[in-house]
C-alpha positions, 0 to 999 in steps of 0.5 A, spaced: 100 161 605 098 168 606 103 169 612 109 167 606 106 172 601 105 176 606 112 176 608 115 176 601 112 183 600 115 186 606 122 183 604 120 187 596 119 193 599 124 194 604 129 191 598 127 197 594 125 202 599 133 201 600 135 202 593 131 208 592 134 210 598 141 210 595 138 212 588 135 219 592 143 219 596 147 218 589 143 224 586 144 229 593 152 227 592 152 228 584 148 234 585 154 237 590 159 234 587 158 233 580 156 227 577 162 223 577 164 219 584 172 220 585 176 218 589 178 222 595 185 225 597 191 227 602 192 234 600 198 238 603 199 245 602 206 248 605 206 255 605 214 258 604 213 263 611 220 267 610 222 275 609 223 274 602 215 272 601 210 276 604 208 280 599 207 273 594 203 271 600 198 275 599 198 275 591 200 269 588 200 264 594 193 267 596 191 265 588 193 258 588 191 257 595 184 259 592 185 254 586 186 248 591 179 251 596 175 250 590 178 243 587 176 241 595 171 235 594 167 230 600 171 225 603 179 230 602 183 231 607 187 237 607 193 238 611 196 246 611 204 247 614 209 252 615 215 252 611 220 256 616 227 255 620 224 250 625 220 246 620 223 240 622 223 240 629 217 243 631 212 242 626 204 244 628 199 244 622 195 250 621 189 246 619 189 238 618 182 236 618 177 231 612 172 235 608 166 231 610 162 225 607 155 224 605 152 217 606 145 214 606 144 215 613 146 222 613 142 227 614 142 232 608 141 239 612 147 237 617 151 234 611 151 241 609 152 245 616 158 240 617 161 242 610 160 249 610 163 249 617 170 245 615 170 249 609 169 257 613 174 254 618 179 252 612 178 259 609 179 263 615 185 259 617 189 260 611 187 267 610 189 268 617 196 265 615 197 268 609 195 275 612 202 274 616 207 281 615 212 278 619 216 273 615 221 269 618 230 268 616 230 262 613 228 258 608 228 250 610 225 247 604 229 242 604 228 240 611 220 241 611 219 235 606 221 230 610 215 233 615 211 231 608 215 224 609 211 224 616 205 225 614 203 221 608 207 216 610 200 211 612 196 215 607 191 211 602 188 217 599 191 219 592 197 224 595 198 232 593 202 236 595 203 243 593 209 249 595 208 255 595 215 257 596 220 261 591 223 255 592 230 258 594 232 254 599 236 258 604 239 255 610 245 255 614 248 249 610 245 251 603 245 258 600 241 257 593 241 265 592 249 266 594 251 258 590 252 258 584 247 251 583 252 247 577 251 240 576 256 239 580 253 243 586 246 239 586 249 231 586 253 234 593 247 236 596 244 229 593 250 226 596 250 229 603 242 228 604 243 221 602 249 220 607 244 223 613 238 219 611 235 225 610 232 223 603 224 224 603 221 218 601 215 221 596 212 215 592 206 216 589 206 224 591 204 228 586 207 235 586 205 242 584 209 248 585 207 255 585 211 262 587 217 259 584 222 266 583 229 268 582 234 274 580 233 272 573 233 266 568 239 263 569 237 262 575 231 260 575 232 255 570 237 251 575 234 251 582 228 248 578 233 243 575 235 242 583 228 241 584 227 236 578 233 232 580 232 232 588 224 230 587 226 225 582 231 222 588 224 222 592 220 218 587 215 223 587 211 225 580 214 231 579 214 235 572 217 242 571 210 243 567 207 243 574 212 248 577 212 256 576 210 263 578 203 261 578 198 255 579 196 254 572 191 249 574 190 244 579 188 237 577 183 239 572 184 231 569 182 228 576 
């Protein structure tokens, strides 16, 4: 009789000793990370690397970059790429690496060492990129998201993706800043792309677009429409109220 009482209370205290375990482990992580438990993401940022852009590069890409750096949380994988002539053909990421998660078995000061580590790495990575004064001749964006096709193609995580480009696609098929982009011009592309199975497939992606620009607002006004239809052909969960000059915001409803 003594023996099973004895027994029950060992099975008592390692239940609780357990839960108390996960309790103090919850507190840690709503104290890094807010109170909310949210789900992880898959975030890709392409930087536009052309002539055109160096000096956004180091303004308005930097301040949106900043945007998406401080929304980063436990458990997101960021992905950082080039947007260039060879995109396509030989994309290598500037950074692709998961900010670390914090569980039970944990050690809380090596959670933290591993986290500023990523973080510091991120930074440096990107700053490094941004910093570039030598742009390249073209602008292959069109190209660059059949990349983004490659990378969340097995992706479980909520998908992101963030351009920081003047989205004017200038390559030596499509000209936009020569073109006149008329409704006409816009489903040829479409049709052309369609044609070469060269349409991503972005379902679930959710766009941002930041550095937008154009001569005037004429202009401006009908690459975002291009954009507009050619993301909405590419599934992706596009909205002209994330596309501009500036990153406004960056899911501040997530």
């Amino acid at each position: 009789m003594r023996r099973w009482k004895y027994r029950l209370f060992l099975i008592i205290f390692f239940c609780s000793f357990l839960f108390l375990g996960s309790m103090i482990r919850d507190a840690d992580a709503s104290s890094i990370f807010g109170k909310d438990k949210k789900p992880s993401r898959a975030i890709v940022v392409f930087v536009d690397m052309s002539g055109s852009t160096n000096k956004a590069r180091r303004t308005v890409y930097q301040k949106a970059f900043d945007k998406v750096y401080q929304n980063l949380r436990q458990g997101d994988r960021i992905v950082v790429g080039t947007i260039t002539s060879h995109s396509y053909i030989d994309f290598k990421p500037v950074i692709d690496t998961e900010i670390p998660k914090q569980s039970l078995w944990t050690n809380r000061l090596q959670y933290e060492q591993n986290l500023a580590k990523t973080k510091k790495n991120v930074r440096k990575s990107v700053d490094r990129l941004l910093s570039r004064k030598k742009g390249t001749p073209y602008t292959e964006i069109l190209n660059s998201l059949n990349v983004v096709d490659t990378i969340f193609h097995k992706e479980k995580r909520k998908k992101i993706l963030v351009i920081l480009s003047d989205m004017i696609q200038d390559s030596k098929q499509y000209k936009f800043g020569r073109h006149k982009i008329t409704n006409k011009y816009i489903s040829n592309v479409i049709r052309n792309q369609k044609e070469q199975n060269l349409v991503p497939n972005l379902a679930n992606v959710k766009v941002y677009v930041a550095g937008a620009s154009a001569p005037n607002s004429k202009k401006f006004r009908s690459i975002q429409k291009f954009w507009s239809r050619y993301f909405t052909e590419s599934k992706a969960d596009f909205s002209t109220h994330r596309y501009g000059h500036s990153l406004l915001e960056f899911e501040k409803e997530s």
